[in-house]
C-alpha positions as CSV (number, residue, x, y, z in Angstrom):
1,X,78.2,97.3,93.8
2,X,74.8,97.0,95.0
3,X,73.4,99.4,97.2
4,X,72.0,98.7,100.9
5,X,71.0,100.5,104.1
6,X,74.4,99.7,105.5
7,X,76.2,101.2,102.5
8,X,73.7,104.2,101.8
9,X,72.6,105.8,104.7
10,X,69.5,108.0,105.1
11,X,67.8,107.7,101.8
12,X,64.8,109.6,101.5
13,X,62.6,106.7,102.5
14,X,63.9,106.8,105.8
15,X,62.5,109.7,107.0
16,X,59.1,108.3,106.3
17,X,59.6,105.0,109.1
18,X,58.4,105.5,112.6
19,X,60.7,106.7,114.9
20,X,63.1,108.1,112.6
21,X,65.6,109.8,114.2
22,X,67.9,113.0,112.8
23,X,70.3,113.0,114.9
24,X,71.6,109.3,115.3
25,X,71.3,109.7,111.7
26,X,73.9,112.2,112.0
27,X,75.8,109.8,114.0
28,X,75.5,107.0,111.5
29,X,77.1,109.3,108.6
30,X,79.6,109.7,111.2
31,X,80.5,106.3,111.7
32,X,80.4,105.5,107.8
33,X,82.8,108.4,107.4
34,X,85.3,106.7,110.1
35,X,85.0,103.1,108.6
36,X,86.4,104.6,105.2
37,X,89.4,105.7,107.2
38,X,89.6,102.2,109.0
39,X,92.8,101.3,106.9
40,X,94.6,104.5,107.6
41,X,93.5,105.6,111.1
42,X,94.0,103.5,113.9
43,X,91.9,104.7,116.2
44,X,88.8,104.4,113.7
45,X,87.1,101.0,115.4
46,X,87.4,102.7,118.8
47,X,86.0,106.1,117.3
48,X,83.0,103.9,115.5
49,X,82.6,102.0,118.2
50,X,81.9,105.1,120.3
51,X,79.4,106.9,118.0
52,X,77.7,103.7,117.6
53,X,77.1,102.4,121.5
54,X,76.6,106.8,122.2
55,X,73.3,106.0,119.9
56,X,71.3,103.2,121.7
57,X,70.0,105.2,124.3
58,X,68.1,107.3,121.4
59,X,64.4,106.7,120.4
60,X,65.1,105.8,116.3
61,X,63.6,103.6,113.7
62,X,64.3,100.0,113.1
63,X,66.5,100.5,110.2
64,X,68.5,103.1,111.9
65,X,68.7,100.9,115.2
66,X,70.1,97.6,112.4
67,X,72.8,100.0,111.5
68,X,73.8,101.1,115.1
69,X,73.7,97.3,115.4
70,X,76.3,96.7,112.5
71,X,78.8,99.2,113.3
72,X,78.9,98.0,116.5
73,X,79.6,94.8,115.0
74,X,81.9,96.1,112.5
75,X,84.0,98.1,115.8
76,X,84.0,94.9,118.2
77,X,85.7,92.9,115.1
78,X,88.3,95.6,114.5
79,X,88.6,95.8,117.8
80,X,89.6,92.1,117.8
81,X,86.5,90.8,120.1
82,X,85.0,88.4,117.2
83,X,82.8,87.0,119.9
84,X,80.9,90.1,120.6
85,X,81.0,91.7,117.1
86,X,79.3,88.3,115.5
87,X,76.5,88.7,118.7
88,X,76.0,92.2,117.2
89,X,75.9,91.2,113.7
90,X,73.4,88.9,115.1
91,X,70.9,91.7,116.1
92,X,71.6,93.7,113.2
93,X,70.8,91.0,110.7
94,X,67.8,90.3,112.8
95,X,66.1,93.6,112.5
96,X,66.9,93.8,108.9
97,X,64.8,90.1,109.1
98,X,62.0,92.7,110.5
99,X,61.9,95.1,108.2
100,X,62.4,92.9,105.1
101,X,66.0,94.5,103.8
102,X,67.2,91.3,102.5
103,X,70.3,92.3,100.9
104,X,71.2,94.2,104.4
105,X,70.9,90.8,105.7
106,X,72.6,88.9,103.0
107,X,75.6,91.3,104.2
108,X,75.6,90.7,107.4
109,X,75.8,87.0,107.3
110,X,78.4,87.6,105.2
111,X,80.3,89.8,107.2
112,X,79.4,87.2,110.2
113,X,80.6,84.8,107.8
114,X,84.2,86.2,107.1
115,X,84.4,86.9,110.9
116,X,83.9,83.3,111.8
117,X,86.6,82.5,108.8
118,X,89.3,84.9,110.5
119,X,88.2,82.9,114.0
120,X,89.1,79.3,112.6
121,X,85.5,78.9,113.3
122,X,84.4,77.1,109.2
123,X,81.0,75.4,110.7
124,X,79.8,78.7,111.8
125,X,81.5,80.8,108.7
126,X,79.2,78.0,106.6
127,X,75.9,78.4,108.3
128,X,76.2,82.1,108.0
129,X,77.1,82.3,104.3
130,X,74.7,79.4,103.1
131,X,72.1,81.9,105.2
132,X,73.3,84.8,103.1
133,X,72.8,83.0,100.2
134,X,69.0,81.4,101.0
135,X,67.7,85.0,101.5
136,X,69.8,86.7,98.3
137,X,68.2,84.3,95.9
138,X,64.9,84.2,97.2
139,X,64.9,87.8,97.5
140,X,66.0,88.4,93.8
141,X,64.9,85.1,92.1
142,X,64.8,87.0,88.7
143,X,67.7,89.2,88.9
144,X,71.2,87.6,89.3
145,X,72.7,90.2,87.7
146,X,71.9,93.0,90.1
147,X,73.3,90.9,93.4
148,X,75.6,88.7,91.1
149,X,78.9,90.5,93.1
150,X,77.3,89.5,96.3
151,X,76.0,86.4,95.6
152,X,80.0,85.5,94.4
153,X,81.7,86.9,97.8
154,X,78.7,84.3,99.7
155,X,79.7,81.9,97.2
156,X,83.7,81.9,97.6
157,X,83.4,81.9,101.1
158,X,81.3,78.5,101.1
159,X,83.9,77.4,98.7
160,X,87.1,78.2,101.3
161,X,85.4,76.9,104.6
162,X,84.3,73.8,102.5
163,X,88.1,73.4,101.3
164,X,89.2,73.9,104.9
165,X,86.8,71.3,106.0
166,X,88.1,68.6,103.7
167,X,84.5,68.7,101.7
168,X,86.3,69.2,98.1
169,X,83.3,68.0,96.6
170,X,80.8,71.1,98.2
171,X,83.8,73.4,97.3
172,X,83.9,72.5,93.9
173,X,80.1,72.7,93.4
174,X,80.4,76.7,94.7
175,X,83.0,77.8,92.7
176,X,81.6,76.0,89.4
177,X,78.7,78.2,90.5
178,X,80.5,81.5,91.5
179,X,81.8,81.1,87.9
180,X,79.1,81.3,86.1
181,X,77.7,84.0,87.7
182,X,81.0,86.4,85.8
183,X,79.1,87.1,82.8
184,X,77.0,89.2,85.4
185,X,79.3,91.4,86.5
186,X,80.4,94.7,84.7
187,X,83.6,94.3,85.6
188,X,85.5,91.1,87.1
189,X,88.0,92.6,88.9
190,X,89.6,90.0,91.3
191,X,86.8,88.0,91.1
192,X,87.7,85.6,88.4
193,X,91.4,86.0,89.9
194,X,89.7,84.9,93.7
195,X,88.1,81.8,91.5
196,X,91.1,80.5,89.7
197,X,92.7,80.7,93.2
198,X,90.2,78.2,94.5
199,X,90.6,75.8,91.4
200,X,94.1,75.9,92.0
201,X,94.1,75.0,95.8
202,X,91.5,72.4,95.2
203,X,93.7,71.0,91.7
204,X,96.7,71.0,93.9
205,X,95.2,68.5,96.2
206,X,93.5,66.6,93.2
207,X,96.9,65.6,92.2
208,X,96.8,68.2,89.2
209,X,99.7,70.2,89.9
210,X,100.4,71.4,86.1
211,X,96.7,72.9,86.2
212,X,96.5,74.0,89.5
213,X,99.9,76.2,88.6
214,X,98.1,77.8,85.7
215,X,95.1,78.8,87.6
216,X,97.5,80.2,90.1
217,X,99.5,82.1,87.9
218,X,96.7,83.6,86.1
219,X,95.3,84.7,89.2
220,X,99.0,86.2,90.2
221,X,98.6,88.1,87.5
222,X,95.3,89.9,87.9
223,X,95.8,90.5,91.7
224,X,99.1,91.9,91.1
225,X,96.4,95.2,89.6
226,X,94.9,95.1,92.9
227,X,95.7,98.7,95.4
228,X,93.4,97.5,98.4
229,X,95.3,96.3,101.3
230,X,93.7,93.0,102.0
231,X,94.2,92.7,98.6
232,X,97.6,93.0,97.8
233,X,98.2,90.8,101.2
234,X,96.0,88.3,99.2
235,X,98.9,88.9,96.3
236,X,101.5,88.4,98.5
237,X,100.1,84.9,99.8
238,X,99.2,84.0,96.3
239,X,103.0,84.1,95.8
240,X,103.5,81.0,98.5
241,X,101.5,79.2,96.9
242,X,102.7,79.4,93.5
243,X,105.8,78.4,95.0
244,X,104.7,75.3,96.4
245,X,103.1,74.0,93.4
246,X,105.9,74.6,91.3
247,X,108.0,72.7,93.7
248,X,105.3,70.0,94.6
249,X,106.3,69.7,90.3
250,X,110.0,69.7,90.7
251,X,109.9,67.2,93.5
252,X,108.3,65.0,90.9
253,X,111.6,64.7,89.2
254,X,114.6,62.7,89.8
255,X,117.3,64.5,91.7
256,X,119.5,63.1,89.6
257,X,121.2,64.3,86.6
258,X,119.9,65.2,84.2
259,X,117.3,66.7,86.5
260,X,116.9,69.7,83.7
261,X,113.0,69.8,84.2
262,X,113.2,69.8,87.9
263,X,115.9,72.8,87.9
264,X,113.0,74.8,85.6
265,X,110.5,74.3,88.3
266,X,112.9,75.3,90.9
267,X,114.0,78.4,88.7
268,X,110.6,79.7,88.3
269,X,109.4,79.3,92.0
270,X,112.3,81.6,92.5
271,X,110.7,85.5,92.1
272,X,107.6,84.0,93.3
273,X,109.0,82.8,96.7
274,X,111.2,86.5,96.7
275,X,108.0,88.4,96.3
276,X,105.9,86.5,98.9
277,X,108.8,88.1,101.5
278,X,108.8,91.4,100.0
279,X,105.0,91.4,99.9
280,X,104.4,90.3,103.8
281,X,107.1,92.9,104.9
282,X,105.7,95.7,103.0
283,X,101.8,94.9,104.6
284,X,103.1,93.7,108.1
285,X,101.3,90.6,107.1
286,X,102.7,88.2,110.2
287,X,100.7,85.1,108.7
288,X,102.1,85.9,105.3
289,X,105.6,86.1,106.6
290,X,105.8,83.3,108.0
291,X,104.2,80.7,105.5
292,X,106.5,82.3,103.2
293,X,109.3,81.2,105.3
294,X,108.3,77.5,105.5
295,X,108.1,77.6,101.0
296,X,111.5,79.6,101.6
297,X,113.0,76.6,103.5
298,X,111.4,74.2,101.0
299,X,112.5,76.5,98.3
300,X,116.2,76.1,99.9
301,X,115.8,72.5,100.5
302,X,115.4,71.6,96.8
303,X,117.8,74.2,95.4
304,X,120.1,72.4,97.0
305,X,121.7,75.6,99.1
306,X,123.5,75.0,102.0
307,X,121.1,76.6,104.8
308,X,119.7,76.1,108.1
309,X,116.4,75.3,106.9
310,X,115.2,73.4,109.9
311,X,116.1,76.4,111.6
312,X,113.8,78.5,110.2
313,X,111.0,76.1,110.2
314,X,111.3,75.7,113.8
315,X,111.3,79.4,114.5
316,X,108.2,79.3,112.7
317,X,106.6,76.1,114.6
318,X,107.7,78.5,117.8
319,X,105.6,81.7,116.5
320,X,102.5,80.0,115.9
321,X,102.2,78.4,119.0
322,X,102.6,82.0,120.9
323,X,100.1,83.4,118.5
324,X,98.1,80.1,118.5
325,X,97.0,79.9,114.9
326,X,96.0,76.1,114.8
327,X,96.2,76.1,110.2
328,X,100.0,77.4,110.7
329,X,101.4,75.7,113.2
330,X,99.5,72.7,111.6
331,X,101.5,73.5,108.1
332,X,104.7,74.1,110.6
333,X,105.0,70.6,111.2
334,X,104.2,69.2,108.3
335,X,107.0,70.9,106.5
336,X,109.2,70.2,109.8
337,X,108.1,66.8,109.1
338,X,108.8,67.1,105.4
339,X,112.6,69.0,106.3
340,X,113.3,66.0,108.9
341,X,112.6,63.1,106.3
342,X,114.9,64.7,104.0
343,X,117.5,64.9,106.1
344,X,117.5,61.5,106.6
345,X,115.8,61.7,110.4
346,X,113.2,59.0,109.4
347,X,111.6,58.5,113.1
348,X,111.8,62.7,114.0
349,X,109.8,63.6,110.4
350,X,107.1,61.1,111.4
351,X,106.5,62.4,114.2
352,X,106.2,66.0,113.2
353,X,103.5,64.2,110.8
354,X,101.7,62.7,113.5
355,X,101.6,65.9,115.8
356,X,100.3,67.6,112.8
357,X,97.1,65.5,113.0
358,X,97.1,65.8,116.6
359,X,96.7,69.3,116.8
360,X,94.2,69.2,114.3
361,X,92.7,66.4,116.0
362,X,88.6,67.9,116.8
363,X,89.4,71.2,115.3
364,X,87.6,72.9,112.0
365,X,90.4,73.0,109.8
366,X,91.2,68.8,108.5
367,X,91.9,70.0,105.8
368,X,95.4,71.1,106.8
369,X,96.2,67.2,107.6
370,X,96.1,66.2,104.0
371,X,100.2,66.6,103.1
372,X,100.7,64.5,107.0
373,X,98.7,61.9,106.2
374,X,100.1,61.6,102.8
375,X,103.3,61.6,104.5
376,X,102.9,58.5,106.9
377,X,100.9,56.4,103.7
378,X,104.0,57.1,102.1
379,X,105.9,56.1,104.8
380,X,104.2,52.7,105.8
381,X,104.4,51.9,102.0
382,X,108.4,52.5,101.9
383,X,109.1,50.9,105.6
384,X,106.7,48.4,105.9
């Protein structure tokens, strides 16, 4: 991994910039000591947060005063106050803009980046991470390889807001880019795993569901390596949506016998759809619970068992309204919608469908409309 100011505090250099100060460099080393205990210590944003703001009243140099900034930022988002943490991200990115650390800056619109992602907010995540990547590449022109793992994460990110966006096109152009940068990188780690992932989703909604589930699979399979904790709730997610392709397949088939390709679809969404459960309870992944529970009901609906599946879905539909994450509840209703038609309530499934596109109606996210709108063409073509 590349090094930078944020990530290497108090190089030598330092010392040599005016106004350099020993003791809020003190209090940085701090703060980087608490963010490596973010994921085990739950009081470590307030902590950083409070080593950070005790700094600003302290003369120090404009690199030290960029990383005050950027802890700040990194608490408030912990913290769960995206709006403040991106305004200090803000200032931090624009004192590395001073003082010419680009790839300090490449990181923080990253970082902005993801935190406009986790905020529904894909304009914003876009701006940020096409900003990250005008300064990386001008900034190191000649030398891919030494920023290639950077350049990837700026990449990916553009690829996922694009997706989100319904701008398959721009998506596909960053990820055929992100993968060519792999032969950079000493080791690939997820990142080839994070790619496939992308060509799946985007594959999926191409209509290419036989080689968007062999993307997904093969990225199942390297994530399943990964320890970190946002990682392995990126396995368990990965899971859902291996399900879904596999049974976007079996629905292909007749339900009638002999339906013996169908049952293979159904039979190997099986462990995948089992592990997405075990998976969100083991990380207290809320979101990954319950978008395993809407392929669990689908899962139920095509094996045929005899369960309340629009039970479940509803339960679901009812905790992402109290939550008020607009891409689930969106998904909710689609597979309400889906659940409904199959139970033979024609008029209730449409519906679902069209209050899927309302509530996405002037939001970021159109993306999540697609299997809706699909719905209702489908419907108008069958009904008349």
């Amino acid at each position: 991994m590349i090094r930078s100011s944020l990530t290497s505090l108090d190089e030598p250099y330092w010392h040599l910039e005016p106004d350099y100060s020993e003791e809020v460099a003190r209090r940085l080393r701090q703060a980087l000591a608490l963010l490596a205990q973010a994921h085990t210590r739950p009081d470590a944003y307030l902590k950083i947060h409070e080593v950070a703001f005790s700094c600003l009243g302290l003369s120090m140099s404009v690199r030290q005063r960029m990383c005050v900034f950027y802890f700040l930022g990194v608490a408030f988002l912990g913290g769960e106050s995206p709006k403040v943490g991106i305004a200090c991200l803000d200032e931090a990115a624009e004192h590395a803009r001073t003082i010419g650390d680009w790839v300090s800056k490449a990181q923080l619109e990253h970082l902005k980046g993801a935190a406009y992602r986790e905020a529904t907010r894909y304009s914003g995540a876009i701006t940020a991470l096409q900003t990250g990547l005008e300064v990386l590449r001008e900034a190191y022109s000649g030398d891919q390889a030494e920023v290639a793992e950077l350049e990837i994460d700026l990449l990916t990110g553009v690829a996922d807001c694009a997706y989100l966006l319904d701008d398959r096109s721009t998506a596909r152009e960053y990820i055929f880019e992100a993968r060519s940068l792999l032969l950079h990188l000493p080791e690939l780690g997820t990142y080839v795993a994070t790619i496939d992932w992308f060509d799946a989703l985007i594959l999926r909604w191409d209509g290419k569901p036989e080689e968007a589930l062999r993307r997904a699979m093969a990225a199942c399979d390297a994530y399943a390596q990964a320890m970190l904790p946002t990682q392995r709730i990126s396995y368990g997610r990965l899971q859902t949506v291996i399900t879904d392709i596999a049974l976007d397949l079996a629905e292909g088939f007749s339900a009638q016998p002999p339906h013996h390709a169908r049952d293979s679809y159904i039979t190997l969404a099986h462990p995948y759809i089992t592990r997405a459960l075990e998976v969100a309870d083991r990380m207290s992944d809320e979101i990954g619970e319950m978008l395993a529970l809407l392929a669990q009901a689908r899962f139920d609906r095509a094996a045929g068992r005899d369960m309340e599946t629009t039970k479940t879905i509803a339960t679901v539909v009812e905790r992402a309204e109290k939550i008020g994450d607009i891409p689930l509840l969106a998904q909710a209703h689609t597979a309400l919608g889906h659940d409904l038609l199959a139970s033979g309530w024609t008029d209730a499934g449409l519906n679902s469908y069209r209050r899927t596109l309302d509530i996405l109606r002037g939001t970021d996210v159109p993306a999540m409309g697609k299997w809706a709108r699909d719905g209702l063409i489908a419907a108008s073509k069958r009904y008349g």
